[in-house]
N, C-alpha and C positions, 0 to 999 in steps of 0.2 A: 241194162245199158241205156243213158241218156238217148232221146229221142234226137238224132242229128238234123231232124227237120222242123226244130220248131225256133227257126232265127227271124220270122215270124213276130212269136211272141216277147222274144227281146227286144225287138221295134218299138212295139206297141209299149214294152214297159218303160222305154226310154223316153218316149213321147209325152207319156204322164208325167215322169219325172222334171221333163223341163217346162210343163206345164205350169203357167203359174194361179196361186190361189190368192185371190183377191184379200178377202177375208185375215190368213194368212198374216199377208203384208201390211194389211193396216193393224193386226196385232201389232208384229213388230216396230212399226212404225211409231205407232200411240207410248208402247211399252220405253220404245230408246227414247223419245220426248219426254218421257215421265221420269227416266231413269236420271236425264241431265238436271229437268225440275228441281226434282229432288237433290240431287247431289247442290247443286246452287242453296239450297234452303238447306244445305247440311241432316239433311232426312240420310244419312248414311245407310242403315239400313232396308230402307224400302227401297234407294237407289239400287245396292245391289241385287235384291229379287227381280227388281225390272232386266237389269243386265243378265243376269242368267237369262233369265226366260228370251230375253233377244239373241244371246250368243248363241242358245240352243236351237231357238227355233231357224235362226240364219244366221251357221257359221261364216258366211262371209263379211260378217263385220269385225270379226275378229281384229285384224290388223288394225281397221278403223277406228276399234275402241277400247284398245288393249291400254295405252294408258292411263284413260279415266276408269277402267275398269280396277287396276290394278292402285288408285289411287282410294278406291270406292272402298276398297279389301280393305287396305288398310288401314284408313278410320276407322270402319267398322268394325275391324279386330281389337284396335285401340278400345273401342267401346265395352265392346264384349269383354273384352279383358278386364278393366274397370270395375266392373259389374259380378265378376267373378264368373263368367258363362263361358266355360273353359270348354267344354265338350261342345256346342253350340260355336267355338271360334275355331274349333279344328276341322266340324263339318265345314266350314266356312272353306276354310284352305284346300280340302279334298274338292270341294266341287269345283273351286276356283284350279286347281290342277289336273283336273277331265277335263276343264277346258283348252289349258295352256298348260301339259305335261310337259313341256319344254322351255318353262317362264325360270330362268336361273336369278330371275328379281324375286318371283314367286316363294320358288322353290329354297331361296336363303332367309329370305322371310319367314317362312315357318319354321326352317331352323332356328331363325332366333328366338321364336315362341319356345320352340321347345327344348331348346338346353337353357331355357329360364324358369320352365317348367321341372326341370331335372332329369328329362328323357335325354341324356345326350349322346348314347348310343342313335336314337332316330337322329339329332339333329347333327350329328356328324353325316349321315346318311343324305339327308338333304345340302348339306354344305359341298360333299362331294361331289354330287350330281351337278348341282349348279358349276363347280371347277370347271368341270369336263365338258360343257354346254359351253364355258365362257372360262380358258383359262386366264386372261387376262382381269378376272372380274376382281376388283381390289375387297370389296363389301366380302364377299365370298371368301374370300385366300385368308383375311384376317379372320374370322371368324372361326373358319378349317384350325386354324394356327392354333386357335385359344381353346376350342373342345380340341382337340387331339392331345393336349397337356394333359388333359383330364382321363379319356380312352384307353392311350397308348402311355402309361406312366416312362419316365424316364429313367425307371431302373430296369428294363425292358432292356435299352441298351447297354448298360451297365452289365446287365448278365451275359449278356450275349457277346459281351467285348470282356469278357471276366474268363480266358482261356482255360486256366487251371482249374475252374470251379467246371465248365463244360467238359471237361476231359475227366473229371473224376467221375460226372456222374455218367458217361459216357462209358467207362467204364466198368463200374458197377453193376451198370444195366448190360454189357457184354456178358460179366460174367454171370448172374442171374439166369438170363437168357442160354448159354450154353453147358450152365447148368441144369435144365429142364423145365426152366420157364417159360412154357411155349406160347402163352397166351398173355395178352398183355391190356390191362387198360391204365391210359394218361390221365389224370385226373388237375383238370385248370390247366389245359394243355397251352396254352397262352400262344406260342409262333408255331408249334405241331415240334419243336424239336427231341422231345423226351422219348414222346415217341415212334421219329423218324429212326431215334436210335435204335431202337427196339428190335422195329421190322428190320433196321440193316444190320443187327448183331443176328439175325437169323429166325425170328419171333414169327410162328406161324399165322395168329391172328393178333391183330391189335384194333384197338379201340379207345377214342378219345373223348372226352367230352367239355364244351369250354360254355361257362354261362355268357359273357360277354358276346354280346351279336358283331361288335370291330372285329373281338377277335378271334372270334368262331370265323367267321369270314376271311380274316389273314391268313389263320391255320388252311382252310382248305382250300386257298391259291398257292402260298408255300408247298404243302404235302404234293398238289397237282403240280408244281413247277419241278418239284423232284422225282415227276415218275410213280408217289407212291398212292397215287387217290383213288384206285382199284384194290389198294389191298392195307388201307385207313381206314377205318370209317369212323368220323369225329362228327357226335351228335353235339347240340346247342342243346344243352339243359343242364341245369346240376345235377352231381354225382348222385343227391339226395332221393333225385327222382328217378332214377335208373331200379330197372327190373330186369331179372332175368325170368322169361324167354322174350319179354316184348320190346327190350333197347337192345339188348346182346344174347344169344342166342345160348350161352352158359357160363359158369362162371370161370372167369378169369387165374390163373395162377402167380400173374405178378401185376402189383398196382404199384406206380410211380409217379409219384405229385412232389409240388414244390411250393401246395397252399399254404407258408409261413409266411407270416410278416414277421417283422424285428422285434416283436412281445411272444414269438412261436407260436401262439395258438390264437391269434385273432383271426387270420381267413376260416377256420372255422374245419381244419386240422382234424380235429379228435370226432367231431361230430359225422364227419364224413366217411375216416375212416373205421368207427363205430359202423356207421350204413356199411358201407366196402364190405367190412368181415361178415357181418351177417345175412348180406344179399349177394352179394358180386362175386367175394372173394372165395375161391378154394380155401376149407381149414387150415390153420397152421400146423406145423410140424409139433409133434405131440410130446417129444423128447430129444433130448441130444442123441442116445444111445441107441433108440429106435431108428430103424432102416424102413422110410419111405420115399417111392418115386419122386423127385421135385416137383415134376409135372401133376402130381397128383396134390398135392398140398400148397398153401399160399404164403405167398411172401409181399412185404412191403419195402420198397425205396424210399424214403431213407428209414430207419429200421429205427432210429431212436433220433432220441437227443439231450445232453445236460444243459443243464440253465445255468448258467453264472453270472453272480451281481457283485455292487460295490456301490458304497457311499459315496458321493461324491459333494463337495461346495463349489459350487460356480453360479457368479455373478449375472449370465447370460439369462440360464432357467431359471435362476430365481424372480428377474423385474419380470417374466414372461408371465410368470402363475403366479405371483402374489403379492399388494400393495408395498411397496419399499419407500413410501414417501410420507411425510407428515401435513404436506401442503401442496396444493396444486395451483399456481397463478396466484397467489395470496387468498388462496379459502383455504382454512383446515379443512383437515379428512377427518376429523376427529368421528364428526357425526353420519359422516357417510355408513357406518354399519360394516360388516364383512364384506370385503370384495374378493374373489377370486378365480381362476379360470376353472371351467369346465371338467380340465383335466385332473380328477382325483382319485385315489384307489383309500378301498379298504374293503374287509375282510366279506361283507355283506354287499351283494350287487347294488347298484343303483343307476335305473334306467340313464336319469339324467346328466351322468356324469361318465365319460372316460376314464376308465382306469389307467391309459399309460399314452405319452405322445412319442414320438421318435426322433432323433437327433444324430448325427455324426459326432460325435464328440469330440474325436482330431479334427474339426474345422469351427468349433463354437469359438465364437471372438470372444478374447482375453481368456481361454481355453477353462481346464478346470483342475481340482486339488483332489484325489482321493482320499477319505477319509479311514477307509477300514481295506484289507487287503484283498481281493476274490475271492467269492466264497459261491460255495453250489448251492442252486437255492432248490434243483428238483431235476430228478434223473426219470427218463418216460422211454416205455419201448414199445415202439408202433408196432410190433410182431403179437402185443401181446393184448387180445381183448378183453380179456377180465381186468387188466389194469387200466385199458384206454376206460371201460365200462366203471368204471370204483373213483375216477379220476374226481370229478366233480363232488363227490361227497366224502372224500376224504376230510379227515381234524383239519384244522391250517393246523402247520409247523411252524415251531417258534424255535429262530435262528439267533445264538449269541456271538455278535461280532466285537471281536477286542478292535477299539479305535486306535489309528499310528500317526493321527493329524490333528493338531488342533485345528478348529475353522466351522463352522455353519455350516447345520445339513440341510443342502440346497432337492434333494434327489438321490434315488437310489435307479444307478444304470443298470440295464440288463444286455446281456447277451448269449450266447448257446453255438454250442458245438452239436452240426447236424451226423450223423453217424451215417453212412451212405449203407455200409454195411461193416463186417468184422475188419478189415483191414482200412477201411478211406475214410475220410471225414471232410469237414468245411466248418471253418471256424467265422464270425460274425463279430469279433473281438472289436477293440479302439482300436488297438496297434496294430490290427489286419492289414491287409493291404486288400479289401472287399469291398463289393459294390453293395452292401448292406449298412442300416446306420444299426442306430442300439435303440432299445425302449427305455424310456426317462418317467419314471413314478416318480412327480413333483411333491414335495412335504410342502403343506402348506401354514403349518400349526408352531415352527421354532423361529419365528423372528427374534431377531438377538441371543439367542440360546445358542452358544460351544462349546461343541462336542470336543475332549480333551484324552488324550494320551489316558489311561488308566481305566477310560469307562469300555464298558460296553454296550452297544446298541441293539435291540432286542429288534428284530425281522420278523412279521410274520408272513407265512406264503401257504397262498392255497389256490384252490381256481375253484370255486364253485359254480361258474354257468359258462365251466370250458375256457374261461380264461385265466391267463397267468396273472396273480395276483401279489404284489410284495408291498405289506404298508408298515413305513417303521413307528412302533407304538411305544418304546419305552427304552431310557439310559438307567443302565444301570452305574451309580458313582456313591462310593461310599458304602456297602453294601445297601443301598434304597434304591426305590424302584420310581425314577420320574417319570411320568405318563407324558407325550409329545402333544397329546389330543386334549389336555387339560391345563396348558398350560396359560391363558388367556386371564388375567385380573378382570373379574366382574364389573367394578368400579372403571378400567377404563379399558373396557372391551380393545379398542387399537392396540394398546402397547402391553409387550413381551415382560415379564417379569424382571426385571433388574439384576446386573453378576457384579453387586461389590464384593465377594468374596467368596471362596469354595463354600464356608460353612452358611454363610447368609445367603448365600443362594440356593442351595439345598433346603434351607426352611421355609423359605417362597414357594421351591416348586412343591414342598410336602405339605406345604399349604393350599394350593393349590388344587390339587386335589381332593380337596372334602370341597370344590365349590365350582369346579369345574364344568357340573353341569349345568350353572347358570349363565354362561354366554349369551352374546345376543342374537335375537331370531333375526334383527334385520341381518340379511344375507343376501348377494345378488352377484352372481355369475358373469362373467365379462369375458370374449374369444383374447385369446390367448396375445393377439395380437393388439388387442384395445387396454389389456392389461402394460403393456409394454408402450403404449401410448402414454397412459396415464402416469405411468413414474418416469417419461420424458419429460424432467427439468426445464433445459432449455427451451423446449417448444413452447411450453405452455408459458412460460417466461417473455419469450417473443413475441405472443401473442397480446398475454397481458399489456406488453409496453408499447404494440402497437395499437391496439385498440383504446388506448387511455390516448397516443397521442389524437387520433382521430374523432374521437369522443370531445374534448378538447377543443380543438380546433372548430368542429362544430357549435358547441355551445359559446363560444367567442363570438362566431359569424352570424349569429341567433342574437346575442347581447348587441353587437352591433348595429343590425337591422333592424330591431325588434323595438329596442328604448330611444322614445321620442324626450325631447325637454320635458320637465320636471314628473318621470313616470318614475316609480321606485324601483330600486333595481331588482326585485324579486318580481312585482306585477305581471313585469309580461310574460316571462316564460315561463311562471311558474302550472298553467297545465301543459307545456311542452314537452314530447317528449321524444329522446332518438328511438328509430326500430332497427334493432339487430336483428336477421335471419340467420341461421346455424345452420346449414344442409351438409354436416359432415355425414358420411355413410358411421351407423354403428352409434356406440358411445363415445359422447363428449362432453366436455366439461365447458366449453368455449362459448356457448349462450350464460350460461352464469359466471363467467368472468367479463363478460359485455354488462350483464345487469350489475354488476355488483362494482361498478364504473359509476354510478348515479344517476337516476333522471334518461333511464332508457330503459325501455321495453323490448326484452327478449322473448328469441322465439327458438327453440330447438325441435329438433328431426329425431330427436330419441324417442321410441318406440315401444318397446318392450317396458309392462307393466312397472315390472321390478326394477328396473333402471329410473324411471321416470319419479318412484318414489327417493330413489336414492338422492335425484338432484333436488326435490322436494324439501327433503332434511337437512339437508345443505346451503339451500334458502333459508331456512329457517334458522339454520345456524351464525348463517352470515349476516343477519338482522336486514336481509332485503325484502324489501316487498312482494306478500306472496301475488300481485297482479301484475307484478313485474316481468314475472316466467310462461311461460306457454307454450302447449306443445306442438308446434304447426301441424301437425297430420290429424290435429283433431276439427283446424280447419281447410283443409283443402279434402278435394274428393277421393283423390287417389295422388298418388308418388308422383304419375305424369307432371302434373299441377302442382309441383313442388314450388317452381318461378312463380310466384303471383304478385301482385301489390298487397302491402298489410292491410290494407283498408281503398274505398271506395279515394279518399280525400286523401290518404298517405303515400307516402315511396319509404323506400330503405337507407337508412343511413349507412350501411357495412351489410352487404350477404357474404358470407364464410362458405367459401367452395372445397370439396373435398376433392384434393386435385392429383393426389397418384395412388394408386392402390399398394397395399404391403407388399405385395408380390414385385415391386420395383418397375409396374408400368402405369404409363400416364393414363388417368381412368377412360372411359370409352364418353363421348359426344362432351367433353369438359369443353372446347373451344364454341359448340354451340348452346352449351350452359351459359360459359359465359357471357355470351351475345346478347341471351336472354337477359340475362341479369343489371346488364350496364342500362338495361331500358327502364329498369325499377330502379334506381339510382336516385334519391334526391341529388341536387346540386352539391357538389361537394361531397356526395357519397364515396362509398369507395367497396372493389372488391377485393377481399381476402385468401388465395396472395395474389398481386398483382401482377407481379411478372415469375417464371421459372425459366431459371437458363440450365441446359442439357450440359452436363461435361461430361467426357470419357479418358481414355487411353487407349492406345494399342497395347495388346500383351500376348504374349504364346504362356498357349494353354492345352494342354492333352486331356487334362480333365475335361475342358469344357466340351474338347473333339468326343470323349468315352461317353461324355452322357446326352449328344446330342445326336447320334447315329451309331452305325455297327461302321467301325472303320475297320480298312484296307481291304486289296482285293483278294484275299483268299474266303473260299466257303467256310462258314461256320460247323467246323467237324466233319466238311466236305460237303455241307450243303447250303442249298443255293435259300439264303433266308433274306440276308442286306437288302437287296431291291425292294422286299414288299415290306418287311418293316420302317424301311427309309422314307417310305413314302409320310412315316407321320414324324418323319425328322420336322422341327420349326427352327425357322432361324434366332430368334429370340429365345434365351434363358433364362430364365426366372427365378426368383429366391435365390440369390446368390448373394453371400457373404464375401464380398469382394476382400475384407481383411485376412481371411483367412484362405483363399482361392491359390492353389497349387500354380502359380505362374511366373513368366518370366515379363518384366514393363520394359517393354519396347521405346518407351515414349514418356514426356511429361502429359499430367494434365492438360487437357485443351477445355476449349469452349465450342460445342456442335452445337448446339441450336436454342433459339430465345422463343418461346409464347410470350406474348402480353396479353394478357385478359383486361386490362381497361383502354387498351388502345388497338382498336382491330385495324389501323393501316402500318400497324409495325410488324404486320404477322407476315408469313411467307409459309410455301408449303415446301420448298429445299433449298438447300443451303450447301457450298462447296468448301471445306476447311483444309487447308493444308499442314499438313501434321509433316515435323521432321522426325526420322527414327533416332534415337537413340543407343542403341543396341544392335548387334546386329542377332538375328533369331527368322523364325517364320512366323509372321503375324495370321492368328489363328482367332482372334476375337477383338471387340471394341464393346470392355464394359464400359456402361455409364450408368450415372445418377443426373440428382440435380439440387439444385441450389433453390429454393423457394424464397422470392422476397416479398414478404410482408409489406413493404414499402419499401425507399429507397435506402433507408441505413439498416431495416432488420432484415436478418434473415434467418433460415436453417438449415443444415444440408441433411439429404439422407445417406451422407455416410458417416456423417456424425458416427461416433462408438452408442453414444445412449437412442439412435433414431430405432422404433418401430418401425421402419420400413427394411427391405431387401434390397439387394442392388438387381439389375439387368444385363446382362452383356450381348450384343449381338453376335452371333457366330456364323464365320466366312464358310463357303460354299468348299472353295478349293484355298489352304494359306499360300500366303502369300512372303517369299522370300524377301530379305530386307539387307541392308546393309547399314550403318552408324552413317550417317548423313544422309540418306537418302531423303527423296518428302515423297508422301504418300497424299495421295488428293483424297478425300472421304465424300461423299456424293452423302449429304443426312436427308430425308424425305419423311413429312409429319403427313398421315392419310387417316382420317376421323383417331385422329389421337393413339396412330399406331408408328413408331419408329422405324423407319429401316433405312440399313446401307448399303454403301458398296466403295469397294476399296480399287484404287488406282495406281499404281508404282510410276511417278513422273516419267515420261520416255520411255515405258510399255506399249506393247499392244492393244491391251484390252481390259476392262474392268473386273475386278473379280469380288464375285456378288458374295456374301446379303449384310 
């Protein structure tokens, strides 16, 4: 028992304590003088060793020095980062957070290290913490906004607002369960509901396990909010890594997962349930005919699945994945070499390429044409592990499809019918009515080649490294066999072999084929979305004609200034020359349609080896001077250092900003790009686009409501999930094809909000527009785009049909009821290049947010 008499030597230790130590003090003293020193001479890093050592040694300067302290960080993470000393700028962060665990400037600060890093489970973790610390904190809230897109995907809500699909497997998993399924594990348990069912269909033990830390996390605040966190227990690890007796205590008689994506075997399906039956899972049932306990034997939900495809032509996927253009701004493509996306399949893996992308196919603008009728491409039964086990090294099958359309094979869609068990199913179909889109294997090898009533298309399908594989390799017409992957003329690599006629074109492709394999090696991969850039006509068109006027105009203003009485008119400007800077993010073409203008020096931001030769060749082809091109990251230090002067003695005649991203938002810090940039300006420069004006509409949208939260207030299958999944609701939606968007237009066109990038006193950070209804509806979103003006007569919009961009919509909190004349006030607010509203009913109460 503690000695009650010794209050004594608490005295005595508190006396020392307020003791002070000289010595001590002039450390700290000398230390925080050195620390400011230094910070003034930009010694960023020694600055912050001084400041550690003084905040530690006396925390009571903390408040005192918390902003230079925090200003100290982050230069010298800037540095660090620079430098590539990644582990060295995280230590940074952690000590800087022992010191100020509660810094929500900090604390979102390293979140943006690290979902730039690609940790963004952590930096969703720090973005929340900062919320909570500071809900009002704007830096913070947008940020949260933009990883939780990425965490909590948006089909999340989609399933969980998709009733008929929760009820079936709801279910299934009843009857299972009351068939002897006593033990259960969830496998990618995502909100915990698979197997809330489970344990509430009567399930003696269950077990979950979710890789994601969001949503390991969500699962066991939902399971707790329902009562069941005593008798759940959902580990954080893959399925892969589970053992019995040291994660679950034995094995399981029924596993229930829903690890398909829209190609069925990409989350990695077969591989897991491979592990499931050989570690986890009780044996299967050995025979129809044979009587065993259910409880003693295993079973899987969902039990199988067929795969069904179909040819498809559509305009949309095709500029996406493969060049459709002959010219871009007045340069041929000729010499460019093979361009195409990423996305490609065939028979033989290959690391660097995607076998299949995803798409809705009921919403793709200017829709699409089937070519050949559904057809099964592969029947698989999850019950059974010598076939999951054989799957991978199966022949590929070769599929003959009679064509019913003439038209360009753009793609071969997929989709699958999931089998829950003997009686239920879920279908993934176009004509569904599903929160699932389809898998899209792009053909990238038949430009100009149509496929015609009478042939047939030769499919092959197999999966050897566990994915679903379909690549179409061969028409059959005439009884001859045209190869898709051979059809490319040696002599001029670009263009497609010629159809003046059934039989003369039949002699081409069988020509064709004895030389096929001499294509060209120049080849160079472009994101799907830079592909769809590039066969944007008008853009590059708008560009060309504004940068010739500007070009132009400057070398006028040069001739003007420059030619004194009797100088020759070439002498004096002939070593002039304008500097174009290029900072589009990605691939572009827009530095070599500035050089290829005359008597100007380009610079582009293109990066990637492969790309950088492609514009290389294209210099060369366009008879421009190869010093004419440059690729700025070979002079500046890092990306930070993107803004700079071309030269000691030079400015910029035109910097080209990249000013919204595809995903249909305004890019992040682009208003203080701009700022930068108008300082490197020669006289008469100008930036690229100068102004962008925001327009919208009001419209009611259910869709937008289904995939942006779990609506209405009943429990999901009676349980309480909405609350904690809503929490990664964001008010903005993204990638939205506004032409094709299930909605009702409340409203015409308006104008919400103007940037100017070369005039910073025409900016404002909100703007009140009054909007008249139209319709009468409940106004439930306000998509927008925008208009980019290259100068005062060019522009482009992104809703253009041909734009690479998405549209945006913002989605209301609560809709809002309207009537056909009403005016609705719109509150627009631009915050570091992030959007938001709020909607007002004139002679309402109150606003109704976002």
């Amino acid at each position: 028992m503690p000695n009650a008499s010794a209050r004594p030597k608490h005295g005595r230790r508190a006396r020392r304590r307020r003791r002070e130590d000289p010595a001590r003090n002039e450390l700290v003293s000398s230390s925080l003088e050195s620390a400011q020193q230094c910070l003034f001479s930009q010694d960023y890093g020694t600055a912050f060793v001084h400041y550690l050592l003084v905040l530690n040694l006396a925390p009571v300067f903390k408040d005192f020095a918390r902003e230079s302290f925090r200003f100290t960080l982050f230069k010298w993470t800037e540095e660090l980062d620079s430098v590539g000393r990644i582990q060295d700028l995280f230590d940074c962060y952690e000590q800087a957070l022992e010191l100020f665990p509660a810094d929500e400037v900090i604390l979102n600060s390293m979140g943006e290290h690290l979902f730039r890093m690609g940790f963004r489970d952590e930096a969703a973790g720090h973005f929340h913490k900062a919320l909570k610390l500071r809900p009002d904190y704007p830096e913070a809230r947008e940020n949260f906004y933009r990883v939780a897109n990425w965490l909590v995907e948006r089909w999340h809500f989609l399933m969980l607002n998709d009733h008929g699909r929760n009820r079936k497997y709801q279910q299934a998993i009843q009857k299972a369960v009351q068939s002897g399924c006593s033990t259960v594990l969830d496998i990618g348990t995502g909100t915990g509901i698979l197997g809330m069912c489970a344990k509430k269909a009567g399930a003696a033990e269950v077990y979950a396990c979710e890789l994601s830390k969001t949503m390991y996390e969500l699962a066991c605040e939902v399971v707790t909010a329902n009562g069941m966190d005593g008798s759940i227990r959902i580990l954080h690890m893959k399925s892969l890594e589970m053992e019995v007796p040291k994660d679950i205590p034995r094995r399981v008689s029924l596993v229930v997962t829903e690890t398909v994506d829209a190609g069925l075997f990409g989350e990695g399906i077969i591989e897991s349930l491979i592990h499931a039956w050989n570690h986890l899972l009780l044996p299967p049932q050995r025979g129809e005919n044979e009587f065993q306990e259910q409880s003693a034997t295993g079973r899987v939900i969902p039990a199988g699945a067929t795969v069904f495809g179909m040819a498809v032509e559509c305009l949309e996927i095709r500029r996406h994945h493969r060049l459709c253009v002959s010219e871009v701004g007045g340069l041929s493509m000729a010499a460019a070499g093979e361009l195409r996306s990423p996305v490609s399949c065939s028979s033989e893996p290959d690391e660097s390429m995607e076998p299949y992308t995803t798409e809705r196919l009921s919403r793709l603008p200017g829709g699409y044409k089937p070519l050949t009728e559904p057809f099964t491409a592969l029947n698989i039964d999850f019950n059974n592990v010598q076939e999951l086990e054989g799957l991978s090294s199966r022949a590929p099958q070769r599929i003959r499809l009679p064509v019913t359309e003439e038209g360009e094979l753009d793609a071969l869609a997929v989709w699958f019918q999931l089998h829950l068990d003997e009686e239920s199913s879920l279908s993934t179909g176009p004509q569904e009515d599903t929160c699932w889109e389809q898998a899209i294997y792009p053909v990238h090898s038949t430009k100009g080649f149509l496929l015609k009533p009478q042939d047939e298309l030769i499919v092959e399908v197999s999966c050897r490294d566990a994915y679903l594989r379909l690549c179409s390799v061969a028409v059959l017409r005439g009884g001859c066999e045209i190869h898709l992957d051979k059809r490319l003329d040696p002599q001029h690599p670009g263009n497609p072999v010629s159809n003046q006629n059934p039989e003369a074109e039949l002699c081409s492709a069988l020509a064709c084929l004895q030389t096929g394999q001499h294509q060209t090696k120049d080849f160079s991969m472009l994101e799907c979305s830079e592909m769809a850039l590039l066969n944007n006509h008008h853009y590059h068109q708008s560009f060309c004609s504004a940068l010739a006027k500007l070009i132009s105009q400057l070398k006028l203003k040069w001739q003007n200034q420059e030619r004194g009485p009797g100088v020759e008119p070439d002498s004096a400007d002939r070593g002039n020359l304008l500097y174009v800077l290029d900072v589009s993010e990605g691939f572009s073409l827009l530095s070599l349609i500035a050089a290829s203008q005359g008597r100007v020096k380009a610079y582009s931001s293109v990066e990637k080896s492969k790309q950088q030769e492609v514009l290389k060749r294209l210099v060369h082809s366009s008879n421009i001077p190869e010093e004419h091109l440059e690729f700025w990251l070979n002079h500046v230090e890092d990306e930070q250092g993107m803004l700079q002067r071309p030269s000691r003695e030079k400015l910029w005649s035109a910097i080209i900003l990249d000013c919204v991203e595809t995903c249909g938002l305004i890019r992040q810090k682009l208003m203080e790009k701009a700022s930068l940039a108008r300082c490197l300006l020669e006289d008469g420069g100008r930036i690229f686009p100068q102004r962008i004006v925001v327009h919208g509409m009001l419209v009611e949208s259910d869709t937008l409501l289904l995939e942006s939260a779990v609506q209405g207030q009943e429990p999901t299958l009676g349980f309480n999930i909405a609350p904690f999944i809503n929490q990664f609701t964001v008010p903005v939606h993204v990638f939205l094809d506004f032409s094709t968007l299930e909605c009702k237009h409340l409203s015409e066109f308006v104008e919400l909000f103007v940037l100017d990038l070369m005039n910073a006193n025409a900016n404002y950070t909100d703007r009140e527009v009054k909007v008249q209804v139209t319709s009468a509806g409940r106004i439930t979103a306000v998509p927008f785009w925008y208009h980019i003006y290259l100068d005062e007569d060019i522009s482009v919009s992104t809703l253009s049909p041909s734009s690479h961009w998405k549209q945006a919509a913002v989605v209301l909190q609560q809709p809002l009821e309207v009537r056909a004349g009403d005016w609705v006030r719109l509150t627009v607010r631009l915050h570091r290049s992030t959007i938001s509203m709020s909607a007002l009913l004139e002679n309402a109460a109150g606003p109704m947010e976002q």
